[in-house]
C-alpha positions, 0 to 999 in steps of 0.5 A, spaced: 500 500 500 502 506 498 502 512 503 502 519 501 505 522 508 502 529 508 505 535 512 505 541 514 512 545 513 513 552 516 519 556 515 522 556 521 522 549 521 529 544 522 526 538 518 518 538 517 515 533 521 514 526 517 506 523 517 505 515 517 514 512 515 514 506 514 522 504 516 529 509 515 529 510 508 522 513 508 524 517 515 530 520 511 526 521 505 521 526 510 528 530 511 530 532 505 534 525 502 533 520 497 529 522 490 521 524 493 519 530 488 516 534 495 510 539 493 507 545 497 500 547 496 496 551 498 489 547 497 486 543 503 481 537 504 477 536 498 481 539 493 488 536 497 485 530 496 484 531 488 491 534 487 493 528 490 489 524 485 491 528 479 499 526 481 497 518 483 495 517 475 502 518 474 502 511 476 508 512 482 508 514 488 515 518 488 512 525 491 510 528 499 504 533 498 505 539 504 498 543 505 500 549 507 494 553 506 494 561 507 503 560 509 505 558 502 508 563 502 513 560 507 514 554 502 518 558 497 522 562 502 524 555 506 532 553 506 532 548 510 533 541 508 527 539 508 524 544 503 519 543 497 521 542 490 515 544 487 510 549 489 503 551 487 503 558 488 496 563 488 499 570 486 504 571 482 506 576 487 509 570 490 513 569 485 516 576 483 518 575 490 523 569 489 525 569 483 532 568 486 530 562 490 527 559 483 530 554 477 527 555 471 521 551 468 524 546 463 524 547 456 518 545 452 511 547 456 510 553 456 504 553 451 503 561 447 496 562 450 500 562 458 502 569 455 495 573 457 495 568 465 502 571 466 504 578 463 511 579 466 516 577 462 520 574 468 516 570 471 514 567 465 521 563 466 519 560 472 511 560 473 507 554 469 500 556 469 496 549 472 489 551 475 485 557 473 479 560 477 473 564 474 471 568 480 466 572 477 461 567 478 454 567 482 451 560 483 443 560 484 438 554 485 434 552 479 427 550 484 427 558 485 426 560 477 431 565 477 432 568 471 440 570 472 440 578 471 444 582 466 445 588 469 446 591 477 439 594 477 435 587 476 440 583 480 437 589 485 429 587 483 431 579 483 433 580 490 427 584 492 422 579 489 426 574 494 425 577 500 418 579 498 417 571 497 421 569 504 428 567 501 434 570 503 437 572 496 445 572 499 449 567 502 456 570 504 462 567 507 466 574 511 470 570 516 473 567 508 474 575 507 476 573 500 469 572 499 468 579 500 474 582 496 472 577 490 464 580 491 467 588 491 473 587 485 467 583 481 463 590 481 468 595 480 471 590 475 465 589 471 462 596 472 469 601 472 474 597 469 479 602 467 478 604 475 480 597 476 486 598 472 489 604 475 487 600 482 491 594 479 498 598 478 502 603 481 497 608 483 497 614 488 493 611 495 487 617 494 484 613 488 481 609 493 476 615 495 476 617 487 468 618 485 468 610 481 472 606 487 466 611 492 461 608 487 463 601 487 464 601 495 456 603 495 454 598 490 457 593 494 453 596 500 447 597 498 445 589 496 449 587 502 445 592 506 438 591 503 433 588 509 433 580 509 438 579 503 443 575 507 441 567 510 442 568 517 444 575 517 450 579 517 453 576 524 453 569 521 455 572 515 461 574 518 463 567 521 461 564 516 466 560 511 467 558 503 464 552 504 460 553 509 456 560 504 456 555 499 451 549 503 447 554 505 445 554 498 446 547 496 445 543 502 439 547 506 436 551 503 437 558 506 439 561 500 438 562 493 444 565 491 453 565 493 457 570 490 462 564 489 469 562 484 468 555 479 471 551 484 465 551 488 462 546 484 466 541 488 462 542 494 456 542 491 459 535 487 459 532 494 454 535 498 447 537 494 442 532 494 443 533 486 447 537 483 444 539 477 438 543 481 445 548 481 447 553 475 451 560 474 450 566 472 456 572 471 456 578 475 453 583 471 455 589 467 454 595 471 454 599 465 453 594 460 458 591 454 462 586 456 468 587 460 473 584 463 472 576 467 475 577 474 480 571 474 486 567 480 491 562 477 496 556 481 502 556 478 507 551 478 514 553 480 521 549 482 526 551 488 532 551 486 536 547 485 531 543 481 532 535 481 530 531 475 525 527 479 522 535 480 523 537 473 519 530 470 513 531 474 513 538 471 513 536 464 508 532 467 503 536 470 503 541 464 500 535 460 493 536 456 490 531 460 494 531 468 488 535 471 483 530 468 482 527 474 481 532 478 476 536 474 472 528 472 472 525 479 471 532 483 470 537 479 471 545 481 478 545 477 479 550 470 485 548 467 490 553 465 492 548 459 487 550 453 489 543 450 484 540 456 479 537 452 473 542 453 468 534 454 471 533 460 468 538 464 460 538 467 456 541 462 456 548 468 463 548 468 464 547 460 460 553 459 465 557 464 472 554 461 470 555 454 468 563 457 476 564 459 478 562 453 474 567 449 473 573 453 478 578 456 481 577 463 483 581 469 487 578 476 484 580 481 486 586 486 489 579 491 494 578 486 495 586 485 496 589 492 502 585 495 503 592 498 497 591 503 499 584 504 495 581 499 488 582 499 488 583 507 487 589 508 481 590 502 478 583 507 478 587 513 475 594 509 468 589 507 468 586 513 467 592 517 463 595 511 459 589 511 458 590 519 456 598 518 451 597 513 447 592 516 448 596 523 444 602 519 450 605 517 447 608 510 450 605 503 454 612 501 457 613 508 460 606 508 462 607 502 466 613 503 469 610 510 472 604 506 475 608 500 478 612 506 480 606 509 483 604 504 487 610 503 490 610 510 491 602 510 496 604 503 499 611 507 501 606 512 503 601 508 508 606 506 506 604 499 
């Protein structure tokens, strides 16, 4: 029987800890001998275990998975012997912050159409795109007879005729603040673009109480702050975490919407009585047209100095058919590899791939702000929104305190 061990490795570490060995040369293996390809990711639970299947169909067990969550960071900054020979990194900040500590990728997989994931022509040496995420996707209960609005003001007049029917349109999961940073960069993105973009690059802080930001800030807040809009309201809201929002969609009933990214599919897979009473609708044009589809990536990179083992299991991974597993037994994977045959994926998340090859992208504000510590503190700025509004606190005024906040968080940051 094979046993993958499944460690947590932080960077202060001497050696990460070894799971279940099975005599000294696994042990030596676990601290940094021998010929296992170690892999760091930042996936957990289901999607751990799927990545875990993706690799088991190279039909070896020459690899050790080391979840790390939101320290992946750690991974790339480690110099202990122990250390991962691949990472899969969620911001391509991360890269950009390490490039010294990377090896390139090996010649032959980098595909043309990567060009529009990763637009720095540095990391484009060192990055291979493996999971694409749209997260400019709302789920909604089919039983309900929505039909998926095509501007903010209907998604507006939906919610109202839900809360007029006793249906809390809305289920968020704050305590997950990229929930909520994903809901704001989705408004701003599909109604202020060009705002979005200024946000996305060097920028005076000021631009967060510009007239385009204040509105998107208040667009956020008037749907969050509408009377009865959220399942449990703002308190369990605020507690709530992504797979939590998305059951109470799915699993209970207690509401007819989650603002959520593709992957969700995996949890509506496991947990819905049936999955195909769910479907999705993008988030609206605030100003019509077709702007720009909010978009994450994993991407793969190897610690240097990369071992041939390492570099197999690259090429590997960058094959059309790799994620293959993932997306038929567990679904909530997009593959960054266009090669992936469009078949493989649910009719749902069929619609939503052959959408992010075809329409224009935008990484979301995560991957822009490092300044801010990723996202954190745009996280906290929606927390306490959310809070305001649903304490009586009017749209417009929270609105103008979260552009100030903003702006003070980026003074601060010295950015």
């Amino acid at each position: 029987m094979r046993v993958h061990r499944r460690t947590l490795l932080r960077a202060a570490a001497v050696a990460p800890v070894a799971g279940l060995a099975a005599g000294c040369g696994e042990l030596g293996r676990a601290v940094g001998l021998g010929d296992i390809v170690r892999v760091a990711v930042s996936w957990s639970a289901t999607e751990l275990a799927a990545f875990a299947h993706v690799l088991d169909g190279r039909g070896t067990a020459d690899y050790e998975l080391i979840p790390l969550g939101d320290d992946i960071g750690a991974a790339l900054d480690s110099r202990t012997s122990g250390r991962p020979d691949i990472v899969a990194v969620p911001q391509v900040g991360h890269v950009t912050a390490n490039l010294d500590h990377l090896a390139p990728l090996p010649a032959g997989v980098w595909h043309d159409a990567y060009d529009r994931i990763v637009r720095d022509e540095r990391v484009r040496r060192y990055a291979l795109p493996f999971k694409l995420a749209d997260v400019s996707v709302v789920w909604y209960r089919r039983d309900l007879g929505i039909t998926p609005p095509a501007t903010w003001d209907a998604w507006l007049a939906l919610n109202e005729d839900l809360i007029d029917d006793g249906i809390a349109p809305l289920a968020l999961g704050g305590a997950d603040g990229w929930m909520l940073a994903q809901f704001f960069e989705n408004v701003l993105l599909r109604t202020y673009p060009a705002a979005f973009d200024a946000l996305s690059g060097p920028h005076e802080a000021t631009l967060w109480d510009s007239r385009e930001v204040r509105t998107a800030f208040e667009m956020v807040a008037t749907m969050w702050g509408q009377a009865g809009a959220l399942a449990g309201g703002a308190g369990k809201a605020l507690v709530q975490q992504f797979p939590d929002a998305v059951l109470e969609m799915c699993r209970y009933g207690r509401a007819a919407m989650v603002p959520a990214p593709d992957f969700a599919e995996s949890v509506i897979r496991r947990f819905a009585p049936d999955p195909r009473d769910f479907d999705t609708f993008t988030f609206p044009a605030g100003n019509g047209g077709r702007p720009p589809l909010a978009v994450s990536s994993d991407l793969l990179v190897l610690t240097r100095p990369a071992s041939g083992q390492a570099l197999d299991l690259i090429r590997y991974l960058a094959r059309p058919a790799a994620p293959v597993p993932w997306i038929r037994d567990t679904g909530g994977f997009i593959a960054a590899n266009p090669g992936t045959h469009l078949d493989e994926y649910s009719p749902t998340l069929r619609r939503l791939a052959a959408a992010l090859r075809d329409e224009d992208i935008r990484f979301g504000l995560a991957d822009q702000l490092g300044r801010l510590g990723g996202s954190e503190g745009l996280q906290r700025v929606l927390q306490d929104l959310l809070r305001g509004v649903t304490a009586g606190i009017t749209p417009r005024d929270a609105a103008r305190t979260a552009g100030l906040a903003m702006v003070d968080a980026e003074h601060r940051t010295g950015s």
